[in-house]
C-alpha positions as CSV (number, residue, x, y, z in Angstrom):
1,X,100.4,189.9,11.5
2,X,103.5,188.7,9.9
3,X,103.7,186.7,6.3
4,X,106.6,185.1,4.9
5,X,106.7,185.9,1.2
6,X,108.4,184.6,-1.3
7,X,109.9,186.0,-4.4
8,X,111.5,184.0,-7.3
9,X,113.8,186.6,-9.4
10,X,116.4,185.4,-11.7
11,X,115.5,182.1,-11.1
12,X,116.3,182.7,-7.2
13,X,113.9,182.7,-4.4
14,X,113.9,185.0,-2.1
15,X,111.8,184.6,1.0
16,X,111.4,187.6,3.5
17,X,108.7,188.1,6.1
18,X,106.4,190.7,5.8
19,X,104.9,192.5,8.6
20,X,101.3,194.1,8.2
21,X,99.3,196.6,10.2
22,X,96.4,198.7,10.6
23,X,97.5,202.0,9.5
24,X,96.5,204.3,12.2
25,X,94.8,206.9,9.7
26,X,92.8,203.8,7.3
27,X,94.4,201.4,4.9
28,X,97.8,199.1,5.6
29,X,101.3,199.2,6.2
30,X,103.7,196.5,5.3
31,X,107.3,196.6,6.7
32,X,110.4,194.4,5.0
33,X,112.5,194.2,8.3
34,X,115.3,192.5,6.6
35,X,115.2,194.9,3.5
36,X,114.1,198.7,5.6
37,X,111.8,199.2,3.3
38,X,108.1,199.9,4.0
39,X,104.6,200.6,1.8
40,X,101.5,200.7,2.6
41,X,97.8,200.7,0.6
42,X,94.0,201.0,1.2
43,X,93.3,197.7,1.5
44,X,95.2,194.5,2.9
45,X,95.4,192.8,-0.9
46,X,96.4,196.0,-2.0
47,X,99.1,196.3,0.5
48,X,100.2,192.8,-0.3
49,X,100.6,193.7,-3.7
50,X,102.4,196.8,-2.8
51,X,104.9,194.4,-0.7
52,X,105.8,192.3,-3.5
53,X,106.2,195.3,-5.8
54,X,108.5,197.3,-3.3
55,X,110.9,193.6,-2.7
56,X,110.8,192.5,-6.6
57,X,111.9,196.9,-7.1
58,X,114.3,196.7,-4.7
59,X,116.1,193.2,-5.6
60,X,116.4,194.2,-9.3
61,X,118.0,197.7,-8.5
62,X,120.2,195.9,-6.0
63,X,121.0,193.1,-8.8
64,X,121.7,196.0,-11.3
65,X,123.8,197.8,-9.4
66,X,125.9,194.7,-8.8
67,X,125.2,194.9,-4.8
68,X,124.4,192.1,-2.3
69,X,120.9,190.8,-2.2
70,X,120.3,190.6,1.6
71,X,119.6,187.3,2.7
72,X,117.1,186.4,5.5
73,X,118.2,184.0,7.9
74,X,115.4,181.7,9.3
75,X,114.4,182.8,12.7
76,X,115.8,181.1,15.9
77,X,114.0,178.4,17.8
78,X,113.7,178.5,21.6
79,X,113.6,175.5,23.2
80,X,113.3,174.7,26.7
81,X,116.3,173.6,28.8
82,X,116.8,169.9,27.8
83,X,117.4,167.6,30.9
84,X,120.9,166.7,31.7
85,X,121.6,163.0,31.9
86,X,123.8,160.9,34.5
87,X,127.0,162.1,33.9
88,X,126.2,165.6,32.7
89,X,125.5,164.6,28.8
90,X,122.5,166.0,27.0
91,X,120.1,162.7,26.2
92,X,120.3,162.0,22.4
């Protein structure tokens, strides 16, 4: 399952998708691709909560310590091939 979540700190939004799974042994695990950072809890609001926590922890220490906030870029569309017109131009 995979949640974009959004995080407003220092008046900048952040948005990063979240990825949640059944943790093999009970409870959740969210991973922040983006950020490499992973937590986990008992239940899935729990393990929301522990996201949000983990990004907002991470942004300010990054903020702090003067570094670069990564940034996630929106994910790529695929589209399928478009047809080629009469003299090889893609229709507008």
């Amino acid at each position: 399952m995979s949640k974009p979540h959004k995080e407003l700190l220092h008046g900048t939004a952040y948005r990063y998708t979240v990825l949640f799974e059944r943790a093999p042994e009970g409870g959740y695990v969210a991973t922040i691709p983006v950020l490499g950072i992973a937590t986990q809890g008992e239940t899935l609001r729990e393990t929301r909560a522990m996201a949000r926590d983990a990004i907002r922890g991470l942004i300010e220490s990054l903020a702090k310590d003067g570094e670069e906030i990564p940034i996630e870029q929106p994910a790529a569309r695929i589209l399928p091939p478009a047809p080629v017109g009469e003299r090889g131009n893609l229709p507008l």
